[in-house]
N, C-alpha and C positions, 0 to 999 in steps of 0.2 A: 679434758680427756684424762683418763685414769690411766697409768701402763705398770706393768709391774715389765722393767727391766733386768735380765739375769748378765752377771759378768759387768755388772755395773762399773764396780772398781779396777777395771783394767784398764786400758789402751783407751781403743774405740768406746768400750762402755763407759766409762766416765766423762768423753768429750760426750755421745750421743747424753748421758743423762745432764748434764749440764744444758745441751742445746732443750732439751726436751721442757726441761727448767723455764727457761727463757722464752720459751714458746706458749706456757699457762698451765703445763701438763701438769699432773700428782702424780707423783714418780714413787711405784716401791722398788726397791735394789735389792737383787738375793746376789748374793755374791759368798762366792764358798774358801774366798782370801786366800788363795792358792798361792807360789813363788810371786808370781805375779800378779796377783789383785793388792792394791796398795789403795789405804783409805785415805792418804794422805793427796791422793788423786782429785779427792771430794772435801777436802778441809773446807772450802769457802760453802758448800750446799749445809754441811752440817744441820747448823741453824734455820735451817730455811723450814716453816712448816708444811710446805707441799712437797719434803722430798724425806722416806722412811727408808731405814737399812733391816734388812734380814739377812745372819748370816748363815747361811746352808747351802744345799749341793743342790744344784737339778735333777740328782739321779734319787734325793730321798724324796719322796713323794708327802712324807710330815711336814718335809720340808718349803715342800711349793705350795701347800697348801696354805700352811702358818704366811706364806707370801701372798699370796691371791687372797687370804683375809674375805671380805664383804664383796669381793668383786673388783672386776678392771674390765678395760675397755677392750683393753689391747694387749699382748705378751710381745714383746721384742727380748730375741733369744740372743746374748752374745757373748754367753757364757761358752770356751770352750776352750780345751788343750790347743794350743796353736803355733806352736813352735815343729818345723820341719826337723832341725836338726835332733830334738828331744825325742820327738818320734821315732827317729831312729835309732838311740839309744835307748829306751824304753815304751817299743809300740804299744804293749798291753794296757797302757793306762789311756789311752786317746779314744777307743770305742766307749769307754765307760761312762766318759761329759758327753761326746760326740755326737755316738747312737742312744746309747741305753738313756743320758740324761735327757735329751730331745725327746724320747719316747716317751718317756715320764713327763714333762714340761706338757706336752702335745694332751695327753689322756687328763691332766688333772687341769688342764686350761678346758678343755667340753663337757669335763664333769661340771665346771663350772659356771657353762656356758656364756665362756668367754669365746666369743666368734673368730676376731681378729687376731693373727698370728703371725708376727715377721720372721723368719728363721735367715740369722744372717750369714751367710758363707763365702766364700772365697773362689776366686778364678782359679787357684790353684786346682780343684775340682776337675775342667776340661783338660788339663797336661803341658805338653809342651806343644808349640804350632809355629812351623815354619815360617809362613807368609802369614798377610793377609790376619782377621783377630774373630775373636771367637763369639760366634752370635749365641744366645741363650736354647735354641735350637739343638746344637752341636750334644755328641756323645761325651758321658762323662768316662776320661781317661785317665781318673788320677796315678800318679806315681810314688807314694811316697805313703805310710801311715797315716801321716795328720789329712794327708789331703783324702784319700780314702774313708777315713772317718768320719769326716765335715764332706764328703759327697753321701755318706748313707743318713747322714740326720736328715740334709737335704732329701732323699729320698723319702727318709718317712712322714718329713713335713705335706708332699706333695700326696703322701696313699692319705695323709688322714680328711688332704680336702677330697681326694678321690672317692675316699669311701664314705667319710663322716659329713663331708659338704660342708665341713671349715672354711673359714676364709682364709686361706693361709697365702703368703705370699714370701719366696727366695730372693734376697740380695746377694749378688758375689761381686766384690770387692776387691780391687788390682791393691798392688802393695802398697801400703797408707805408711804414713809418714808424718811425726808431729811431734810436740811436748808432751813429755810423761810417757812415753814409750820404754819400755822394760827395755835394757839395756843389752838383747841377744841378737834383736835383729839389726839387719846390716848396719842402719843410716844412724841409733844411737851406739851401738856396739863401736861404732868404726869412730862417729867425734868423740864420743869417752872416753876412746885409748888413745886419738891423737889431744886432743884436751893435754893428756896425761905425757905424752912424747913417746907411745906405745907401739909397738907393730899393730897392721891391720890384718886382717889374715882374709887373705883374696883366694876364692877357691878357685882352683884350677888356672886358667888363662883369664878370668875375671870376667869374661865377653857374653854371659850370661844375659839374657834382653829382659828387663822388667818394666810395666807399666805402671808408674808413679801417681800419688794423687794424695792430696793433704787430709788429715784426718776430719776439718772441717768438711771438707767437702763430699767426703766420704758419710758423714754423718748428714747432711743435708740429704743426700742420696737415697738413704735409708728412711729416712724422714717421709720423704714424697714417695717411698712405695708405702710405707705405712698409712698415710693419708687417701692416696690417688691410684695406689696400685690395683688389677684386678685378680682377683680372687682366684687362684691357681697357676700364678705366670711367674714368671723369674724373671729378675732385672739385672745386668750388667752394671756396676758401678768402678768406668773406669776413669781414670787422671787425663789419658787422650797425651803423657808425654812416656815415650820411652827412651831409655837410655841402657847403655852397658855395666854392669856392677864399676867396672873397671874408671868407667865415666865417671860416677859418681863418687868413688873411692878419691878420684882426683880433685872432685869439686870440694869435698870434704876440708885433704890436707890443706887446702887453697885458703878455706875458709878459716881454716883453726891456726895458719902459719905454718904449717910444715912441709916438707919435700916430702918425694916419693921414695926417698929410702926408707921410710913405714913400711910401705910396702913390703907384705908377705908374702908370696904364693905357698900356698896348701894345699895339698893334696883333695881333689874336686871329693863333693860326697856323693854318695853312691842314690844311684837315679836320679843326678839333677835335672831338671826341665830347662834346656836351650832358651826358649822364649815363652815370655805369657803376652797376650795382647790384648782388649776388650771391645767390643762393640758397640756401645749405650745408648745405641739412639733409643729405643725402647724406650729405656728411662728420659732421654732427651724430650720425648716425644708428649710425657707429663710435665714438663716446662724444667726440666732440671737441666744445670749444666754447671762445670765446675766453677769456679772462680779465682782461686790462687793459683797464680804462674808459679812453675814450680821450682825458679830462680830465687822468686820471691821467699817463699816459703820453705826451703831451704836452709835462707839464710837466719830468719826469724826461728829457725827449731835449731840448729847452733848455735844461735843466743843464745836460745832459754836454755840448751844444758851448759855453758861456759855461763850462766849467772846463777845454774842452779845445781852446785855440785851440792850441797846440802841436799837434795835428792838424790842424787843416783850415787855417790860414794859409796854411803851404808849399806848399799846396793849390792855393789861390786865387790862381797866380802863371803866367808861362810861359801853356804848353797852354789852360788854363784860362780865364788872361786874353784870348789868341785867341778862342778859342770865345764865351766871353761877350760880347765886343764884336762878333763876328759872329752872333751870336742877339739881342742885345739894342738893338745901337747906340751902344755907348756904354762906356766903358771900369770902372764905378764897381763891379767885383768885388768887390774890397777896398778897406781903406784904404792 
């Protein structure tokens, strides 16, 4: 299988191209090296000759093109602004990968009659949900800019199987969790600063409900609607464990030696979502299911950042340090 992968070098896209690796694929990567696209993600693919880097945007169209080259099987889109709190300091920029680059990704994949199209998104999309977890059915409620944006791509990925007869197929994915995780969201955010003997900064009362799931498994996920999914449906890809921010705040300092004098409270940010929750039978139902307990996995992604501060240090400097003192008040990133 041929894939031209976007957002390669992030998070989720550098685990999916890695998995995609291992599985026999020829992987091209467009990746537009953002704060957060680190090629350092992919040192060990480098060499490999079934896996090519392009660097460019999704929203240039020279640019997808120069990537789709002679042809691909398949696009898996995971290219995208995806940070909540950044959205809200700067929402202008999040339609522009979101919508407009989707749009563009979508048009220059049928010009080149590339059929097969994953567009991966986020449960953040549906909102917040009291009981009970959100079946793919359900109305999109987003609350927040990033999630807004990442429900209109999803949109337009669904009109272009609507109108074009794309094979297109939606992944939304509960909050992943892994090694190489940029340093803003909760679970590396939180061991780097305790790593460090740092405050964590817990928004509000911390009791926020989020549904967990390992970045392997999250990629596994996506894997089988890419393979097995049908052609116009959206798939839930959730962990199946939930927990309280507050919860995991605690497993954290547990894990790295610290108390809960870390502990921050911060003023909550504006439109949190109470709870996410997901349904996946769906994707169950294609033979998928997670497989790392999320004890487990937990403890193995605080390894890997207490063995890999040569990663994320250089990280938490510059840019970084900005942002943080402008989300949080206060400069205590790093040490």
């Amino acid at each position: 299988m041929r894939l031209l992968i976007t957002g390669g070098c992030g998070f989720i896209g550098s685990a999916f191209v890695r998995l995609a690796l291992a599985r026999g694929a020829e992987v091209t990567n467009l990746d537009k090296l953002t704060y957060a696209g680190n090629p350092k993600n992919l040192a060990e693919v480098e060499g490999d000759p079934a896996y090519r880097f392009v660097h460019g945007d999704i929203a240039d169209a020279d640019a997808v093109r120069a990537a789709i080259g002679d042809g691909a099987d398949a696009v898996v889109n995971l290219a995208a602004e995806s940070h909540v709190d950044r959205s809200i300091l700067a929402p202008a920029e999040f339609p522009r990968t979101d919508v407009v680059g989707t749009t563009v990704l979508l048009h220059e994949a049928r010009t080149a009659g590339i059929e097969r199209f994953v567009q991966v998104s986020t449960d953040e999309v549906y909102g917040s949900i009291e009981s009970g977890s959100f079946t793919e059915t359900d109305r999109l409620a987003p609350s927040s800019p990033y999630s807004a944006s990442k429900a209109g791509g999803d949109l337009q990925a669904l009109a272009w199987h609507h109108t074009f007869g794309m094979s297109v197929v939606v992944t939304r994915g509960s909050n992943t969790f892994g090694p190489r995780q940029y340093p803003e969201k909760l679970i590396p955010l939180f061991v780097t600063n305790a790593l460090d003997g740092q405050p964590v900064p817990v928004y509000g009362d911390g009791m926020q409900v989020r549904d967990w799931i390992s970045v392997d498994d999250h990629c596994t996920g996506i894997w089988t609607a890419l393979e097995r999914g049908e052609p116009g449906a959206i798939y839930n890809i959730g962990g199946g464990y939930e927990a309280t921010n507050l919860d995991i705040t605690r497993r954290i300092l547990d894990l790295t030696g610290r108390d809960e004098s870390l502990i921050e409270h911060v003023a909550d940010r504006p439109g949190h979502d109470r709870r996410y929750s997901l349904d996946s039978s769906r994707l169950r139902a294609l033979g998928w299911a997670p497989t790392a307990a999320f004890a487990d996995a937990l403890v193995a992604t605080v390894g890997w950042y207490r063995d890999r501060r040569d990663w994320w240090e250089p990280i938490k400097s510059g840019e970084y340090r900005r942002y943080y003192e402008a989300q949080y008040g206060r400069g205590s990133a790093s040490s």
